[in-house]
ZAMARGU-4260 file (C-alpha; in steps of 0.2 Angstrom, whole numbers, plus 5000, padded with zeros to 4 digits):
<rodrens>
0) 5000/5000/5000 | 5009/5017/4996 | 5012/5030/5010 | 4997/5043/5007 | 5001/5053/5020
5) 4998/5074/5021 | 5017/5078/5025 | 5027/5079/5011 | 5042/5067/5010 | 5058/5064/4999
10) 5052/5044/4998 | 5033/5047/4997 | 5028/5032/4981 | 5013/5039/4968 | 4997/5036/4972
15) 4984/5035/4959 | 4981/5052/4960 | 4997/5058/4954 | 4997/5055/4937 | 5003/5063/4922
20) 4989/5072/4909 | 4984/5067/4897 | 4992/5071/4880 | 4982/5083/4870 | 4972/5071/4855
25) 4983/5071/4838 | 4977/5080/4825 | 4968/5071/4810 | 4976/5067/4797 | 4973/5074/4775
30) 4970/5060/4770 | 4957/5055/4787 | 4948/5071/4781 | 4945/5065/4765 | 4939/5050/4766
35) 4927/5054/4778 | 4922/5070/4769 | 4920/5058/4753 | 4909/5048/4762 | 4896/5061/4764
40) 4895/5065/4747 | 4893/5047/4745 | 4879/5045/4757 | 4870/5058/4749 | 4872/5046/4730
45) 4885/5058/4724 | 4874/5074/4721 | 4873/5090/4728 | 4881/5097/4743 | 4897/5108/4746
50) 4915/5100/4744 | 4919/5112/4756 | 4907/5108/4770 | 4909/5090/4768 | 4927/5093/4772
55) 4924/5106/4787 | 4910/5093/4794 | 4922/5077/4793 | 4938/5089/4802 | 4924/5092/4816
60) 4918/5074/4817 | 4935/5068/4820 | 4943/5082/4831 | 4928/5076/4840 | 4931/5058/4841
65) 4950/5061/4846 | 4945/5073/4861 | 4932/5059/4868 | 4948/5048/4870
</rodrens>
């Protein structure tokens, strides 16, 4: 069991509590974007839409995703 006590001490082991954060979530990728941009104009039987919000759409699904683990 490791020491918890309030004192501070040169030896004191980490608790569960002491851990390092988290590193912030990595950045997707081009090619991540469109693929998943292509597959909206997919899903919508390759008509219509905006290239351009397909692709801002997909880089905020999967910022998303990353932040969520």
């Amino acid at each position: 069991m490791p020491h918890t006590c309030a004192s501070p001490s040169p030896h004191r082991t980490r608790t569960y509590y002491e851990t390092r954060p988290l590193a912030p979530p990595r950045p997707p990728s081009h090619d991540e974007i469109a693929r998943l941009a292509y597959s909206y104009w997919e899903q919508r039987g390759r008509e219509g839409g905006s290239p351009w919000e397909d692709w801002f759409r997909a880089e905020r699904e999967l910022l998303a995703r990353a932040r969520r683990y």
